[in-house]
C-alpha positions in Angstrom: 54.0 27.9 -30.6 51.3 25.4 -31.2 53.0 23.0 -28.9 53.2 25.6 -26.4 49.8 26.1 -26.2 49.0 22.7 -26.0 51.4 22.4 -22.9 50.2 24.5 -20.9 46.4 23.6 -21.7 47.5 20.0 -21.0 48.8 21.4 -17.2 46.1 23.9 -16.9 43.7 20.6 -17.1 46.0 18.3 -14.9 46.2 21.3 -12.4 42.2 21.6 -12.3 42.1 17.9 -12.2 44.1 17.5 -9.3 42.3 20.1 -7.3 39.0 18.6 -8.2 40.1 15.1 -6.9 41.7 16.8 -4.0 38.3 17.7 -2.7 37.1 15.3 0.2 33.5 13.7 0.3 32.2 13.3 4.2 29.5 11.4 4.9 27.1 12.8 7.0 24.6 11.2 9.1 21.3 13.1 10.8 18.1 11.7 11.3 15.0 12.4 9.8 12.1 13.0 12.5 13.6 15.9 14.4 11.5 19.1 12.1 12.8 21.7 11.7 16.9 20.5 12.5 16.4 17.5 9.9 13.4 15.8 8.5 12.5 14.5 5.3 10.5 16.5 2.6 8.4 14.1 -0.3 11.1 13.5 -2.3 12.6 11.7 0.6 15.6 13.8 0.8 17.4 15.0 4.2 16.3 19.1 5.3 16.3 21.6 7.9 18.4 23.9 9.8 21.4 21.2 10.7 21.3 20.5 6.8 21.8 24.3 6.0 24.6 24.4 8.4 26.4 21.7 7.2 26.0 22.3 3.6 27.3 25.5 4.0 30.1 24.9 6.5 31.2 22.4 3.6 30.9 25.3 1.3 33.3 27.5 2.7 35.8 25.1 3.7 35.6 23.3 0.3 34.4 19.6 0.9 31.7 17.7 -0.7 29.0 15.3 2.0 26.7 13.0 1.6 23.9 13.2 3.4 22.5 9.9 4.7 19.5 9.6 6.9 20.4 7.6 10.2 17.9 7.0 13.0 19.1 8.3 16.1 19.4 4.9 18.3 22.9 3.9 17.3 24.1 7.4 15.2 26.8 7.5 17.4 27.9 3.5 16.7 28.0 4.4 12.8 30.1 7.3 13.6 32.4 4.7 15.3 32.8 2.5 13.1 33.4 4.7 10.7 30.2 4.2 8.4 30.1 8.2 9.0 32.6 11.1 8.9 30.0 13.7 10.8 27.1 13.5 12.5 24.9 16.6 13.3 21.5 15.5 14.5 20.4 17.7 17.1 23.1 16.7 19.6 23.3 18.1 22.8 26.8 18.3 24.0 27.0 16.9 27.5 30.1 15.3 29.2 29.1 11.9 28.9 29.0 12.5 24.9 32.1 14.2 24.8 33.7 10.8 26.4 32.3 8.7 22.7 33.0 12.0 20.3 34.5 15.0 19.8 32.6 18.1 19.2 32.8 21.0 17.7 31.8 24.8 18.5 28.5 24.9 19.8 26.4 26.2 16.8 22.6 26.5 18.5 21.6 26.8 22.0 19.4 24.6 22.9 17.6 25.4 26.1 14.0 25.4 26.9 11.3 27.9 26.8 8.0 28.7 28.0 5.3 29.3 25.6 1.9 31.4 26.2 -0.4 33.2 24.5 0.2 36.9 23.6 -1.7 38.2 26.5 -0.8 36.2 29.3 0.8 37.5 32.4 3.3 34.5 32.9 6.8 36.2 33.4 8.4 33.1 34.8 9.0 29.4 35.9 7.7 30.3 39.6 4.5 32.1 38.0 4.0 28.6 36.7 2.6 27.1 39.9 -0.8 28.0 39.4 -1.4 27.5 35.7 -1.9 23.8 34.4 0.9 23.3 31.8 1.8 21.3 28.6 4.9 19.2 28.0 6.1 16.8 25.9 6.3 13.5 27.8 9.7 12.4 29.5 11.1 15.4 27.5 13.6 18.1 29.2 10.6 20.0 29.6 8.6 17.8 31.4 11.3 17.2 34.0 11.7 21.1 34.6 7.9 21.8 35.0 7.8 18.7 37.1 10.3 20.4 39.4 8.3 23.1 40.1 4.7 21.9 40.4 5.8 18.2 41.3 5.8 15.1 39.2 2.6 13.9 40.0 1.0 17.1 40.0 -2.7 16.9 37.8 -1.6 20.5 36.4 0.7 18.8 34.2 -0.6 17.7 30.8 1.7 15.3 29.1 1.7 15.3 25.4 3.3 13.2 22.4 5.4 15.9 20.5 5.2 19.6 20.7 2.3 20.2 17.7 -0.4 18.2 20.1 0.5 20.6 23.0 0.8 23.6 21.6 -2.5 22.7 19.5 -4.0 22.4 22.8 -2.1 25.9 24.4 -4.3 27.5 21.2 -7.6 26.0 22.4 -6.8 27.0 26.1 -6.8 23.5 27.3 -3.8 24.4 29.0 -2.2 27.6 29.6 1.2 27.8 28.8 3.5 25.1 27.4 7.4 24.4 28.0 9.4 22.8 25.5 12.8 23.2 22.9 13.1 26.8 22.1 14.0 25.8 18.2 11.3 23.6 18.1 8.6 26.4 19.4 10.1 29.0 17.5 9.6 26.6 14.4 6.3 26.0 15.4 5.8 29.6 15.8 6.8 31.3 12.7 4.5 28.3 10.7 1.3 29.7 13.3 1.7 33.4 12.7 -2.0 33.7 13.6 -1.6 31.2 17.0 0.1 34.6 18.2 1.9 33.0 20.6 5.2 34.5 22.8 8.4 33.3 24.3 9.2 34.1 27.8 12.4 32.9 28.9 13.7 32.1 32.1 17.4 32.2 34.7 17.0 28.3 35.8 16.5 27.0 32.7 20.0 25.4 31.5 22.2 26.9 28.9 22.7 23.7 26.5 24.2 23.9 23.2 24.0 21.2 20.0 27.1 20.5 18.5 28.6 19.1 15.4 30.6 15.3 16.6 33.1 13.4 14.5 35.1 10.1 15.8 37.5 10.8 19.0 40.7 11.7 17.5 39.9 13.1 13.8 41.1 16.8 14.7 41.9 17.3 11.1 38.2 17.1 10.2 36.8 18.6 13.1 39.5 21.5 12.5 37.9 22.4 9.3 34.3 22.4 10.4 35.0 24.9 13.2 36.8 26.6 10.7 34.1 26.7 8.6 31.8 27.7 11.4 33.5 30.4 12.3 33.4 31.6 8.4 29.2 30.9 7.9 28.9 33.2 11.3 31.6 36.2 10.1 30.0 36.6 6.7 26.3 36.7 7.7 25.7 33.4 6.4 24.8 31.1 9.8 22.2 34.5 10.4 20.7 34.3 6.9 19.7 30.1 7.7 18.7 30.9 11.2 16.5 33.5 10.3 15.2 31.0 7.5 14.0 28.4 10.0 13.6 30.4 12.9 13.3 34.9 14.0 15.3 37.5 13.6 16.6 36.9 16.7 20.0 35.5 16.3 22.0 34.1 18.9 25.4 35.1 19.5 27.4 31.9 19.9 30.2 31.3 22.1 33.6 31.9 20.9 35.7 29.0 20.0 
């Protein structure tokens, strides 16, 4: 009897073992300057909206990562090369991307948004043309505004990152501001008493950040769509995006 029990203890144990050691460690790269996607908090370790999403992806599908901050000129080499297994940075899928990596599901769209105090009247891009606006220099927003009101246009007011500008939308140096909805609505939920609004607008492109892994690993990027799909079914990708950002959560394409 004894040795019975012994048995099947020993293969309850070798069982456990083996499931433990068939759990797969990813390394993940994402940089540490874009707040709130990723950035580092004092104890120098990786956080932000990208990190919830990938920790928890790897929670429902089962895998252990680890996290390593990479600057963004060259994340895509490392990825290469094989120093990492994922990337998720803030990536804008584009075609030219999608010719280096493979991507999966869009998980955050990523478009642009125009910024203005509570009370103003600005409903659109057009209603633009007489206000003088902020953007951050050489960003997406900048090029957009500079469509409409022309580059050279003294109206424009350039800025270094999006606190500066919309520091200066508060003190009605300028009137409204343009720049990365996520960004703003970061910004915007840490100002409560800025009261500032969102207005959105037709022309401004649809983009979408993606999760990239090294052409050809479908096995990998398999299980992070699958695990995608699983955060966004049980309420999970809602609970992190409401975390970082409003209760408005975006419905996400369908894989």
């Amino acid at each position: 009897m004894w040795t019975k029990w012994i048995k099947a203890g020993c293969l309850l144990a070798a069982l456990a073992g083996s499931a433990q050691a068939a759990q797969e460690t990813y390394v993940v790269g994402a940089g540490g300057t874009y707040r709130p996607f990723e950035f580092e908090n004092n104890q120098k370790q990786l956080e932000g909206f990208d990190i919830d999403i990938i920790k928890a992806i790897a929670k429902a599908e089962n895998f252990n990562i680890k996290l390593v901050n990479t600057p963004w000129e060259g994340i895509f080499a490392t990825l290469n090369a094989g120093d990492r297994d994922i990337i998720i940075s803030g990536i804008t899928i584009t075609d030219k991307r999608k010719q280096m990596v493979d991507f999966s599901a869009p998980y955050f769209p990523a478009e642009q948004s125009i910024v203005v105090p509570s009370t103003s009247k600005v409903a659109s891009l057009a209603s633009l043309k007489d206000e003088k606006v902020g953007v951050v220099n050489s960003s997406t927003g900048d090029i957009v505004v500079s469509d409409v009101l022309g580059k050279n246009s003294t109206a424009i007011k350039r800025f270094d990152n999006t606190p500066l500008m919309l520091q200066e939308l508060f003190e009605d140096g300028v009137s409204a501001a343009v720049g990365d909805v996520g960004v703003v609505k970061y910004y915007i939920k840490q100002h409560p008493e800025k009261q500032f609004k969102l207005v959105s607008d037709a022309k401004f492109e649809r983009q979408y950040f993606g999760i990239a892994v090294a052409k050809g690993n479908d096995a990998l990027l398999a299980k992070i769509n699958d695990g995608l799909k699983k955060i966004v079914a049980d309420g999970t990708y809602a609970k992190i995006y409401k975390t970082w950002f409003d209760d408005n959560v975006p419905a996400l394409p369908a894989q």
